[in-house]
C-alpha positions as CSV (number, residue, x, y, z in Angstrom):
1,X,76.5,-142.1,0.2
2,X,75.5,-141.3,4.1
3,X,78.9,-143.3,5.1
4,X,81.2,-140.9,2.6
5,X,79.6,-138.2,3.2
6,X,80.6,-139.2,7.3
7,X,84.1,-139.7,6.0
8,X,84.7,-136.1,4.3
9,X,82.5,-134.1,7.2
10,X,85.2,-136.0,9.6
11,X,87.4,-135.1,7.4
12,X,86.7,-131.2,7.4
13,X,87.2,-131.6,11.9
14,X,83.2,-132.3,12.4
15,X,82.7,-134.4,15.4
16,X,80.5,-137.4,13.2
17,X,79.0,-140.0,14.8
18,X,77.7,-142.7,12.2
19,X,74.8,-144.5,13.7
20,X,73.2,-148.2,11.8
21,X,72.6,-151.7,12.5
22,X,75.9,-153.1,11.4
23,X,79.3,-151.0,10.1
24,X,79.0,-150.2,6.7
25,X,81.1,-151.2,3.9
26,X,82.7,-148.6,3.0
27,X,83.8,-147.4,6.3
28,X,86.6,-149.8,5.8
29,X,89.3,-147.1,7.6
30,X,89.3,-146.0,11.0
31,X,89.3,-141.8,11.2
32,X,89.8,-140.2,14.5
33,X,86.3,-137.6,14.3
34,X,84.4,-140.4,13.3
35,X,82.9,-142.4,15.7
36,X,80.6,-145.5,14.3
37,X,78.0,-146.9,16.7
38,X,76.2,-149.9,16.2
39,X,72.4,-150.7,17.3
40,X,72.1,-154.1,18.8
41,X,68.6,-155.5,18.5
42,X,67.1,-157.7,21.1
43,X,64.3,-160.4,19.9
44,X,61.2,-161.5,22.0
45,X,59.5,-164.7,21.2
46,X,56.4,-163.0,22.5
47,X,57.1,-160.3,19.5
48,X,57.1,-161.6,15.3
49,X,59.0,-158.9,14.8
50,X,62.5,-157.5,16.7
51,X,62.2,-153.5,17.3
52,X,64.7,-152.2,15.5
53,X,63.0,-148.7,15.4
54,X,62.8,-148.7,19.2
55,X,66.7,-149.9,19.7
56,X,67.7,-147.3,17.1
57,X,66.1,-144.6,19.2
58,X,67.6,-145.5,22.1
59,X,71.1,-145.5,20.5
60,X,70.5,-142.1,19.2
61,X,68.9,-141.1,22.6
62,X,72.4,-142.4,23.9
63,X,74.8,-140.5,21.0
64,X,72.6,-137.5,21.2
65,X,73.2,-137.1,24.9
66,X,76.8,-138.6,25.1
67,X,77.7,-136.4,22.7
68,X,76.1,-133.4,22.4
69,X,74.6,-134.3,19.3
70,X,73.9,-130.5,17.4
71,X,72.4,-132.5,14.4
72,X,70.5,-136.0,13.6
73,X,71.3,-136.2,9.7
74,X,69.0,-138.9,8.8
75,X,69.1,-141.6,5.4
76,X,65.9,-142.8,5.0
77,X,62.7,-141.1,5.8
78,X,61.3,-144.6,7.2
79,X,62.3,-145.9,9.6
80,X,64.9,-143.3,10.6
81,X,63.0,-139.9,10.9
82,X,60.7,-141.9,13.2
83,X,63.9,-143.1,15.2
84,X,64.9,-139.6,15.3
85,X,62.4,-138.0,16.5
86,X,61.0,-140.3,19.8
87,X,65.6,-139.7,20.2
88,X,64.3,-136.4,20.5
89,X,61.2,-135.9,22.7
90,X,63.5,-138.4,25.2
91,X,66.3,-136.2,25.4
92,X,67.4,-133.7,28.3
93,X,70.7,-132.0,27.6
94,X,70.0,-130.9,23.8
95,X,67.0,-130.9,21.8
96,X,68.8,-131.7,18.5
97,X,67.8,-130.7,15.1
98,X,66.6,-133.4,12.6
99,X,67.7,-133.3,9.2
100,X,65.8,-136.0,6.7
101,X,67.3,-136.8,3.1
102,X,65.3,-139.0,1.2
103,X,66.9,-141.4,-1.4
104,X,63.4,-142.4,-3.3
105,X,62.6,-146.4,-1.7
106,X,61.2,-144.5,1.7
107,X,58.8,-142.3,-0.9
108,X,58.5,-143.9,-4.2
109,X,58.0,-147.3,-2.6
110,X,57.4,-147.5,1.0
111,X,56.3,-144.2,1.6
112,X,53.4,-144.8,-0.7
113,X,52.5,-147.9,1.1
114,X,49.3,-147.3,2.7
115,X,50.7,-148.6,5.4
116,X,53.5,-146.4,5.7
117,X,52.1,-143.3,3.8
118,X,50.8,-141.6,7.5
119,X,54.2,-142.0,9.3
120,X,56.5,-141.0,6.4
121,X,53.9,-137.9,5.8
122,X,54.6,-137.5,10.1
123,X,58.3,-138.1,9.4
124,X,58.6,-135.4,7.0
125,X,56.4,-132.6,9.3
126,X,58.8,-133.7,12.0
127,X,62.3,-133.0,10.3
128,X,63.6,-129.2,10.7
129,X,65.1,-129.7,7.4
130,X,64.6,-132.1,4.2
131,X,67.1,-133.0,1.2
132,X,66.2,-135.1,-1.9
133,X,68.9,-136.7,-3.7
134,X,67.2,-135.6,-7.6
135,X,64.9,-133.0,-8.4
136,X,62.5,-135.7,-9.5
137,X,62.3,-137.1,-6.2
138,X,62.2,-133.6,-4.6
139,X,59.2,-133.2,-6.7
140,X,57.6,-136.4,-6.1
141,X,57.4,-136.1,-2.2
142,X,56.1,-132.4,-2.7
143,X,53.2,-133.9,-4.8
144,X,52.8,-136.7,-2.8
145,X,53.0,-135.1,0.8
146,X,53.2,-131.5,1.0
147,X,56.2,-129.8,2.1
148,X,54.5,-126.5,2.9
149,X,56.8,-124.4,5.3
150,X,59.8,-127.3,5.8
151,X,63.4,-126.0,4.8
152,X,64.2,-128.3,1.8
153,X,66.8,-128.4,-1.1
154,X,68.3,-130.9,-3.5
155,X,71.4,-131.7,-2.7
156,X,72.8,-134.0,-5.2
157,X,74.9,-137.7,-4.7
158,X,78.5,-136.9,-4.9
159,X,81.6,-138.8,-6.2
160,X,85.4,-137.8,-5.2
161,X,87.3,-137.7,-8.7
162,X,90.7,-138.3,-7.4
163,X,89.3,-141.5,-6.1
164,X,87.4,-142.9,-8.6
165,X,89.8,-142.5,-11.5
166,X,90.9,-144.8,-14.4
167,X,94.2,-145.9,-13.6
168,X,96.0,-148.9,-14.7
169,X,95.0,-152.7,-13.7
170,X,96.2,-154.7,-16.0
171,X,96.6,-157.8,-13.8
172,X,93.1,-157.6,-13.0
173,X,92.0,-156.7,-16.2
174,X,93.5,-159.8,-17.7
175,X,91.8,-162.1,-14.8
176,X,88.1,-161.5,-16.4
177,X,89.4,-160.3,-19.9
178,X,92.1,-162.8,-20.6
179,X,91.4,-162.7,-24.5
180,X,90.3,-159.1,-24.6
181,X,86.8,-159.4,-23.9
182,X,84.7,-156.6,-23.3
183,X,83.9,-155.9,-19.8
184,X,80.9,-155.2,-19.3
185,X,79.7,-154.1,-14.8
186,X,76.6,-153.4,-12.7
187,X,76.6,-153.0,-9.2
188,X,72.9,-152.5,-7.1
189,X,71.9,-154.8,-3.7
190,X,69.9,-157.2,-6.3
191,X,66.7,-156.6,-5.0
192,X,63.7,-157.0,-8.0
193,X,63.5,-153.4,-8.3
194,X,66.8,-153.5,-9.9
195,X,65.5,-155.6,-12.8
196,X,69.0,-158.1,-12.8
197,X,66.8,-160.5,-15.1
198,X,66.8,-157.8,-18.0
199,X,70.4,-157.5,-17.3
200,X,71.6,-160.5,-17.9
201,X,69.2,-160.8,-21.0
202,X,71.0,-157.8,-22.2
203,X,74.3,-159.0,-21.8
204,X,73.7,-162.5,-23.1
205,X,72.3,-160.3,-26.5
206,X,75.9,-158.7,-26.6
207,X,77.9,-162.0,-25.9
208,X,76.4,-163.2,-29.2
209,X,77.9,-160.2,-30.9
210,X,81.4,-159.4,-29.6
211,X,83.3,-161.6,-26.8
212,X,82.3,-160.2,-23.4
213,X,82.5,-161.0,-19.5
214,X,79.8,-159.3,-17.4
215,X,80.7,-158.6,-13.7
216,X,78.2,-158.2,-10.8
217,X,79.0,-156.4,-7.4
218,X,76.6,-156.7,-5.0
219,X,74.1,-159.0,-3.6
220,X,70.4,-159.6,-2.5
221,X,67.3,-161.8,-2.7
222,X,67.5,-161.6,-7.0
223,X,70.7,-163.4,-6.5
224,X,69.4,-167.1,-7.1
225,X,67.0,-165.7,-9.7
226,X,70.1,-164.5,-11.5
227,X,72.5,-167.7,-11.8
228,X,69.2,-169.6,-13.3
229,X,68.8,-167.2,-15.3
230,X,72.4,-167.3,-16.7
231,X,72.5,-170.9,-16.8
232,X,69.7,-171.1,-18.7
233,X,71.2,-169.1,-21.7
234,X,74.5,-170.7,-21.3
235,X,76.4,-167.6,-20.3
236,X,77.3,-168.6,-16.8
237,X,81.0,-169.0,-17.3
238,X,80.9,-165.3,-18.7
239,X,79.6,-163.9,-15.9
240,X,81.3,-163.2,-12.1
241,X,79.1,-162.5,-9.4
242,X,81.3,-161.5,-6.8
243,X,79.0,-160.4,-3.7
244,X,80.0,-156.9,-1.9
245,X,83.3,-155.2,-2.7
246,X,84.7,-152.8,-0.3
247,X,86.3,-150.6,-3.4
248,X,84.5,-151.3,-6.6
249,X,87.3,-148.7,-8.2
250,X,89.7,-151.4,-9.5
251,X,86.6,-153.1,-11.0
252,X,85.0,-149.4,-12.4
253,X,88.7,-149.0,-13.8
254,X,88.8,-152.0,-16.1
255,X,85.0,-152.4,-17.4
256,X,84.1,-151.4,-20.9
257,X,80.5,-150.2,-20.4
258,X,78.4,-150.2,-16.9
259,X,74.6,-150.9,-17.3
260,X,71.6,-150.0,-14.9
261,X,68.6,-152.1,-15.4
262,X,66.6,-150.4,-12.9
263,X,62.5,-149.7,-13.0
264,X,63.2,-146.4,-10.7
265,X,66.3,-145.2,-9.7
266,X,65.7,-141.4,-7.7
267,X,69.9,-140.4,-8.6
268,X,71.8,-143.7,-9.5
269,X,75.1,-143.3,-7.5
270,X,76.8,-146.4,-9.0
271,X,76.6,-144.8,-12.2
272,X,77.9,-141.7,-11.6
273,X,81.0,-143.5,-10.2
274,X,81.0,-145.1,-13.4
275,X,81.1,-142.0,-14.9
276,X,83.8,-140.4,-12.9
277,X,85.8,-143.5,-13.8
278,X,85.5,-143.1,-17.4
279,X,83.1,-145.8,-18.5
280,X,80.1,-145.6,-20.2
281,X,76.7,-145.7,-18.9
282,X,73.8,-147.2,-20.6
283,X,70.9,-147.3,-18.1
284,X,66.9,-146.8,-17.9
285,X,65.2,-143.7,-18.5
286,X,63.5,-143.7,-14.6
287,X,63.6,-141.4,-11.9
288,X,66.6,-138.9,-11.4
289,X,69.1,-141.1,-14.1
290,X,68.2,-137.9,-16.5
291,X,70.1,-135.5,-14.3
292,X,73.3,-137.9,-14.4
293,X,73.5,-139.0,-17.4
294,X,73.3,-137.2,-21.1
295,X,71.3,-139.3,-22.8
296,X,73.9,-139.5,-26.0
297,X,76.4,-137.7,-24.4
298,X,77.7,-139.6,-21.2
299,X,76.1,-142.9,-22.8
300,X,72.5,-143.8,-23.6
301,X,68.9,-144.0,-21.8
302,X,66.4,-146.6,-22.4
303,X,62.4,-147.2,-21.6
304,X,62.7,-150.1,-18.6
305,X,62.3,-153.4,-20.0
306,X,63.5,-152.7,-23.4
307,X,66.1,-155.4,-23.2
308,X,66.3,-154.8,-27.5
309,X,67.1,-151.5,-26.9
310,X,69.6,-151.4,-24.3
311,X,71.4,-154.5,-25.8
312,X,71.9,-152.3,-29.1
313,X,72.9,-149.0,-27.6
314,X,75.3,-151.3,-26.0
315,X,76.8,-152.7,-29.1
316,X,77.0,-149.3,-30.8
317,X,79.2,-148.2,-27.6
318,X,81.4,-150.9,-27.3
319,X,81.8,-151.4,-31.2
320,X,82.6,-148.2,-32.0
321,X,85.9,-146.9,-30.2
322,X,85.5,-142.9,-31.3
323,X,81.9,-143.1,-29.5
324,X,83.2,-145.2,-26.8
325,X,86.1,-142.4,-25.9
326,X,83.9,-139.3,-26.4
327,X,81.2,-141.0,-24.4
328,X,83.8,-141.9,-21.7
329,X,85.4,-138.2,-21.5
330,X,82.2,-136.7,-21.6
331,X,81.2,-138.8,-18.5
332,X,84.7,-137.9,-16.7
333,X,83.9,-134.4,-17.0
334,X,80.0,-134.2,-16.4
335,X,81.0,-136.0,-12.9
336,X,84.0,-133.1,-12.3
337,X,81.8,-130.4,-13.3
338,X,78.3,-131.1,-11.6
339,X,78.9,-133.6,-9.1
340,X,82.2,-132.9,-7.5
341,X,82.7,-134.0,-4.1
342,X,84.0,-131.0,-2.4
343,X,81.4,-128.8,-3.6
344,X,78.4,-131.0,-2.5
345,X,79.8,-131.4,0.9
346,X,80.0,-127.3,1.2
347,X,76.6,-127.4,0.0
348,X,75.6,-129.6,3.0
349,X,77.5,-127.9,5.6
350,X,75.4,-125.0,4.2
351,X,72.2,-126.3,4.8
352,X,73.4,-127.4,8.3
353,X,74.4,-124.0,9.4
354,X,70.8,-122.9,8.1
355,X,69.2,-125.2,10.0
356,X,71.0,-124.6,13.0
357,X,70.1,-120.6,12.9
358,X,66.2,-121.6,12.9
């Protein structure tokens, strides 16, 4: 989300500068107000650890005062804010503003950390302004830390509908649905919170009931754990993983039904996509995933671990093709309506300028 939003404030003349350890995925264009600089980390054998926190200040020390820098727009309350604000208290030309938006690991998970819950509570205090990506998680940091006094607002994830669209690929429909199988898509980094085991449970449940292929997009440390797990139930050679994909929209374009597994998801941007694209969500009933998807509406909602459950509401989708169109033109225009791209860049830009008056 932090690298398209980049893309479309470029877009709109903003001098961006995209700061991170390597170039993102998606940035997969060059754009000529968009500058990407990458933070090179030095190890010490005297050291366990490299300091990535301390070579990502510097580099935002360096932008900031390169630059000009007006704004630090921050992803990730830890380690970034932190980053941000030592940037700050170095600088001479400009003392920047620090905007934080939290995507729910740096709160629900690390931030709660006892180890971490002191700095992110710090990190918070420190930014001039704060955006959550849900209401839920918006709510969860104020009960958790106290945002007495910070500017804050939820800004939701966004998805560009002229982009992701449904458009015709039969070519590569027919590579992984050569019979017309169902095709069934998750993408996530495959870390454990993303609960790929029940996943491929599920889907291993729906081969035995209609023919299917199941595509994963992504990758991470589950990634072993999952080819086990699919050659134990015999459903390896219905299932692609294909590591990272640049543009998952000629993959989002052919699948049947998109599934999120998750124990906590604080928005789920992947599924909104799927949405926009005109597939059917069936996911877990965690986090933010309540404000994207209409549980019956836009696809179904499921208790996390109820492999059962989210094996059947999958079936009735995917069996039924009146359900399966409503559910996919109801997702279409849930994604046009609430989530539109344009209009949650204005609302940023907004924030900005109020941030920027203080």
């Amino acid at each position: 989300m932090a690298t398209e939003l980049a893309i479309e404030l470029a877009k709109r003349h903003h001098d961006v500068h995209l700061i991170c350890h390597h170039r993102p995925v998606r940035l997969d264009r060059s754009y000529s107000e968009l500058t990407f600089h990458g933070v090179d980390v030095t190890p010490y054998s005297l050291f366990a650890y490299p300091f990535y926190t301390l070579s990502l200040a510097s580099k935002i020390h360096q932008v900031a005062e390169d630059h000009n820098l007006e704004i630090l727009h921050v992803h990730y309350a830890i380690p970034h804010t932190p980053a941000a604000f030592l940037a700050r208290s170095m600088a001479r030309k400009r003392n920047f503003k620090i905007i934080t938006t939290l995507h729910g690991t740096d709160i629900h998970l690390v931030g709660l950390d006892p180890s971490y819950r002191e700095v992110t509570r710090f990190s918070l205090r420190a930014s001039d302004g704060i955006t959550a990506v849900s209401s839920y998680l918006m709510v969860l940091t104020e009960r958790e830390f106290g945002l007495e006094g910070s500017k804050r607002r939820v800004i939701y994830n966004f998805v560009d509908p002229f982009r992701f669209i449904r458009e015709n690929q039969e070519d590569l429909r027919r590579l992984y649905s050569p019979n017309d199988e169902k095709v069934i898509l998750h993408i996530s980094n495959f870390r454990e919170i993303k609960r790929i085991p029940d996943l491929i449970n599920v889907f291993y449940r729906i081969s035995l009931n209609i023919p299917s292929h199941l595509i994963l997009i992504g990758c991470g440390p589950e990634t072993t754990r999952v080819e086990d797990i699919a050659k134990d139930l015999g459903v390896s050679s219905k299932i692609s993983l294909l590591g990272e994909v640049s543009d998952v929209v000629p993959f989002l374009a052919i699948s049947d039904l998109f599934l999120l597994s998750s124990q906590m998801e604080s928005f789920g941007l992947a599924a909104l996509e799927a949405m926009s694209c005109g597939v059917p969500v069936v996911a877990t009933r965690v986090g933010g995933l309540p404000e994207v998807i209409e549980d019956g509406i836009s696809g179904y909602l499921v208790d996390p671990g109820d492999i059962k459950e989210m094996a059947n509401c999958s079936l009735q989708i995917l069996q039924d093709e009146d359900r399966w169109q409503s559910m996919a033109s109801a997702g279409r225009r849930i994604a046009c309506e609430r989530f539109l791209l344009k209009e949650i860049i204005s609302q940023y830009e907004e924030f900005y300028e109020e941030i920027l008056k203080d």
